[in-house]
N, C-alpha and C positions, 0 to 999 in steps of 0.2 A: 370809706371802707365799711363792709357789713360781710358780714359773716356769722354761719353759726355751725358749733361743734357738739361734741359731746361735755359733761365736768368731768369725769373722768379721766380723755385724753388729754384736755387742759390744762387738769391738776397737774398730771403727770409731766408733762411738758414744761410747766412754768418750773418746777420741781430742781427737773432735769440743769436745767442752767440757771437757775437763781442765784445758787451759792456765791459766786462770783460777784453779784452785783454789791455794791456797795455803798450804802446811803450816805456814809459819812462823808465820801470823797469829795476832796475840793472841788471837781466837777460835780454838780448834780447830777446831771445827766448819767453818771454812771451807778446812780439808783434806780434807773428806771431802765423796762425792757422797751425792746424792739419788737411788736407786737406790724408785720407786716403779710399783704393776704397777695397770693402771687399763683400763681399753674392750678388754681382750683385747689389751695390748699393754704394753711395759716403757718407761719416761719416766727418763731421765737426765740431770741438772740439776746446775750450780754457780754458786756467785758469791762474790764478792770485797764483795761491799756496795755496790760501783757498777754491777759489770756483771752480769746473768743469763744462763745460756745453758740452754736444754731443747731435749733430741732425744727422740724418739720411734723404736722398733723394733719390727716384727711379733715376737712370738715366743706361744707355746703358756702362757695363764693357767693353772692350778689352783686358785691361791688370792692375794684382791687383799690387798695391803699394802703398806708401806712403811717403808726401814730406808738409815742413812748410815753409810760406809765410806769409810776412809782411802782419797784418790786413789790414792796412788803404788803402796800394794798393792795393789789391784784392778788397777787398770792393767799391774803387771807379770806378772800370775800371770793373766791373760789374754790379754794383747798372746803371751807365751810358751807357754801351752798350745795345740797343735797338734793336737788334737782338733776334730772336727766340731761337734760339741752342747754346750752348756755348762748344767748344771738348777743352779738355782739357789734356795734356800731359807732365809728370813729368819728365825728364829725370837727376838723380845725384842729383846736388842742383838748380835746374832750373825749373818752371813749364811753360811751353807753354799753352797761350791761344789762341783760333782762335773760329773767330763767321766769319759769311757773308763779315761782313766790314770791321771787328775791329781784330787786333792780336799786341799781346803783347807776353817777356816773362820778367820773374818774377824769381827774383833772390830770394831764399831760405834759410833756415838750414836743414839739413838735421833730418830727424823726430826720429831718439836716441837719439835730443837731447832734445827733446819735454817732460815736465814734465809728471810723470803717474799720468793718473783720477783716487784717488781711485775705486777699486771695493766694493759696501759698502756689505757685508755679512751679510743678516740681521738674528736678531733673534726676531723681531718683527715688520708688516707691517700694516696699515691700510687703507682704503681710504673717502678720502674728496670732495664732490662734489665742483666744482672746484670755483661758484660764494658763496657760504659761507666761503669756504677758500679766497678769495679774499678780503672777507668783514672783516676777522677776524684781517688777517694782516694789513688793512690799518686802520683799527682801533681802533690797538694797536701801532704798531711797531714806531708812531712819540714819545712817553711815554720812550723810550731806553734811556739809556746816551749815548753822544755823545764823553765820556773820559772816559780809558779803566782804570782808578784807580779801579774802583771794577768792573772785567772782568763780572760778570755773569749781571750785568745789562747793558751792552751791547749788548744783546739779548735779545730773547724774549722765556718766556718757554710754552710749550706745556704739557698739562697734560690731559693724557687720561683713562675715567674708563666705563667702557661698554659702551654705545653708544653715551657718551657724549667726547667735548675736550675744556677743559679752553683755551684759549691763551692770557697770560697776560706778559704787558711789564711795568719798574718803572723804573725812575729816581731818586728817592727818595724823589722828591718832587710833582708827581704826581704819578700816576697808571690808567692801564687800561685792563680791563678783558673783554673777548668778549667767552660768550660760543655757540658752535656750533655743529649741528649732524654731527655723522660720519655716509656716505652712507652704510656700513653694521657695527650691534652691534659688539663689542671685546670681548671677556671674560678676557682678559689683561689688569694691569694698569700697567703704564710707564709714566714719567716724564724724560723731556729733554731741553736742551736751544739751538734754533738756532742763530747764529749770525742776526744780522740788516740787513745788508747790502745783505745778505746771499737770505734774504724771500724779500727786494725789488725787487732783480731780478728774483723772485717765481711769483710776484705779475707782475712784465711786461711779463714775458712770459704765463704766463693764459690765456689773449684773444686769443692762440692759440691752448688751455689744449684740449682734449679730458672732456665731461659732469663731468670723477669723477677724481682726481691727487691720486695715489698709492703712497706711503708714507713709505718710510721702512728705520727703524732705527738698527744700530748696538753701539756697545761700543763707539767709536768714532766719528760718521758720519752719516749723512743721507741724502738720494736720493730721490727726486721727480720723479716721471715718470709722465710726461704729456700726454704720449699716440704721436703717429706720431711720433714715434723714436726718442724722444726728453726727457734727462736727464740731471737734477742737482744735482751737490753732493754737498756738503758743511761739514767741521768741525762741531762738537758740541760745543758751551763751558762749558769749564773744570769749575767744581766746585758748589753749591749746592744755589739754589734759593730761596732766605730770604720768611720767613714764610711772607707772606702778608695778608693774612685771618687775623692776628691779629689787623691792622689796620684798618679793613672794619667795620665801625660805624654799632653796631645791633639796635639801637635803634635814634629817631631824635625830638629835640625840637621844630624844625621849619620848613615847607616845601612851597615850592614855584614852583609854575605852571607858564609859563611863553611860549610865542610864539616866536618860535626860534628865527623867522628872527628882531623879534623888540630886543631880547637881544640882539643880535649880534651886530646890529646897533649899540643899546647904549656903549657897550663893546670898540667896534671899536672907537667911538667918544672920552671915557675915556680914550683911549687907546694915541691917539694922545698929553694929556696933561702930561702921565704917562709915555713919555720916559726916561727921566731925574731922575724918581722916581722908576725904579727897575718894569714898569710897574704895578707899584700898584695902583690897584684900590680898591674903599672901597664898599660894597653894602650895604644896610640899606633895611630891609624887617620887616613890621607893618602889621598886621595884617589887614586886611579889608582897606587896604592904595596900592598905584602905590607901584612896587621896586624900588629904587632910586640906581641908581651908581654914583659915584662919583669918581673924579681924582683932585688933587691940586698939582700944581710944583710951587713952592719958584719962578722960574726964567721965568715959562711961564705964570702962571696964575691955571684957576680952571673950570672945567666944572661942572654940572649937570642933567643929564638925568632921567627921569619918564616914567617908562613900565609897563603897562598897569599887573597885575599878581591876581593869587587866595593866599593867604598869611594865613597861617594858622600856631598856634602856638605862640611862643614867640618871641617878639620882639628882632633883633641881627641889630650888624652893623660886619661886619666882611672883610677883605681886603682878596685879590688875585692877583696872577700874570696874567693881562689881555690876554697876548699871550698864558697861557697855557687854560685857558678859551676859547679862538678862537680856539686855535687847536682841542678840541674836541668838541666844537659846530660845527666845519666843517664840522664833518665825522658820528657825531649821526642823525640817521634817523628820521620823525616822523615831525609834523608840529609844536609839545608844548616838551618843555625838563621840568625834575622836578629837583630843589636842594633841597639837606635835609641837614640841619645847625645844630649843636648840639652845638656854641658857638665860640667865636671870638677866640679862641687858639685851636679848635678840626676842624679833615680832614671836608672839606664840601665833598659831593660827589652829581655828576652829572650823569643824567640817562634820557634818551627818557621815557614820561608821561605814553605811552603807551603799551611797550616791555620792557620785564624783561629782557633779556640777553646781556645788555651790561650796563657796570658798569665803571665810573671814577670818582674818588678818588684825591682833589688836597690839599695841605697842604695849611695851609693861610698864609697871612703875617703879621708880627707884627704892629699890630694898632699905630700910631704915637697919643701920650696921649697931 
């Protein structure tokens, strides 16, 4: 193998799918990249056993082959060499680098031993413009469980029916549903779960997507194409995602308009007397009156905050978990959010004042009598 590129597109590349590799892992090998030279170009590959990532770089072939190297040295003795050109040359289990100033070489395994990236075989593809898929996931995907006791809520699913795609993620004590267009209609529907961890690193690689991400799903798997030679596979999880449309309140006793940034505030403020307390906070919404939050810890004391709101409906007092409250006041758009209360034991749901298409759903807590 020989080859040589630019540092710059190297850097970038090695970058691009690093994160994934993992030096600790019982396997060695899944410290080290796939460093293979193939169509007059250099292919740069990792994976963890769940997830694949391959990028592709123009650079100048000589000779095709292929040879794997420790991420974190390669990564650092290129991210740091400041030279223009970088030549590169595998020889056995060895890879030789040489720039102007700098040369190194780079002890290997030899690349049979290198796990296969799936190839996903799809039987259904579509595509997503690449900042509404960006929006979707980061505004579901924190709603995941974070314990894989019940596997399929550690993902998040994807449900697609002509030109629309749900993307909704639950813990079971929240929910978040984000619908989004797809860049051309399907006549297909299909329903899928991708892992978390899977679409976080969907979501870092994007700033460098091509306008729309191609999307093709098979029985077990599915592949992002980003465009620039640049692919993720990832597993699906195995097994069927709990009907949640059954929880989604059709109807609401009580609604409250409110401006984002003074809920937050008060939130935040509750938030600090309600650690000790399972972060519960209680809110009290009166009709033609401020919304009142409230927090009381036995060992810290008691706060009380008044936000300025439009309160319409029936008078509730109703508690919540303040950190799942911030987490999606973070990520909902818009300058006013609305909740709609149906009663101190029924889901409240949270929603931007302004835009239908994004929806969260949080269970309360039990009111202390």
């Amino acid at each position: 193998m020989k080859i040589e590129c630019t540092q710059e597109k190297l850097s970038q590349a090695i970058q691009l799918v690093a994160k994934i590799s993992t030096p600790k892992a019982t396997l060695p090998i899944l410290g080290n990249l796939l460093i293979t030279t193939q169509k007059g170009g250099l292919k740069i590959s990792a994976t963890d056993l769940e997830i694949g990532i391959t990028t592709w770089i123009g650079a100048k072939t000589n000779q095709e082959g292929s040879l794997t190297v420790p991420t974190r040295l390669l990564s650092e003795f290129v991210s740091t060499n400041s030279d223009k050109n970088i030549l590169l040359e595998g020889t056995e289990n060895n890879l030789k680098l040489k720039s102007e100033h700098f040369s190194a070489n780079i002890k290997g395994i030899e690349a049979s031993e290198f796990p296969i990236i799936p190839e996903v075989k799809s039987n259904f593809s579509f595509s997503v413009p690449k900042t509404l898929l960006s929006e979707a996931i980061s505004q579901t995907v924190f709603s995941t469980a974070l314990d894989d006791t019940r596997p399929v809520l550690t993902g998040v699913l994807f449900k697609i029916d002509k030109n629309l795609v749900k993307v909704v993620a639950t813990d079971s004590f929240r929910l978040a549903e984000k619908t989004i267009n797809l860049a051309k209609p399907t006549t297909k529907k299909a329903e899928f779960i991708i892992p978390a961890h899977a679409l976080q690193e969907v979501v870092r690689i994007l700033s460098v997507a091509e306008l729309n991400v191609e999307i093709s799903v098979s029985p077990n798997q599915v592949m992002f194409n980003f465009g620039h030679g640049t692919e993720l596979v990832t597993r699906l999880v195995d097994g069927e995602f709990p009907d949640y449309t059954q929880i989604i309140p059709q109807t609401k006793k009580t609604s409250v308009v409110v401006v984002k940034k003074e809920v937050v505030s008060a939130i935040k403020m509750a938030s600090f007397f309600a650690r000790e307390s399972a972060n519960n906070i209680k809110m009290v919404a009166t009709a033609g009156k401020d919304l009142k939050i409230i927090a009381i810890s036995p060992q810290l004391g008691d706060n009380t905050s008044q936000v300025s709101a439009k309160i319409e409906g029936e008078e509730i007092e109703i508690s919540f978990n303040a950190k799942y409250l911030l987490d999606a006041l973070s990520i909902i758009e818009g300058d006013t959010v609305l909740f709609e209360l149906n009663g101190k034991f029924s889901p409240g749901v949270l929603k931007p004042d302004k835009n239908k298409d994004y929806l969260y759903i949080i269970m309360p807590l039990r009111l202390e009598e």
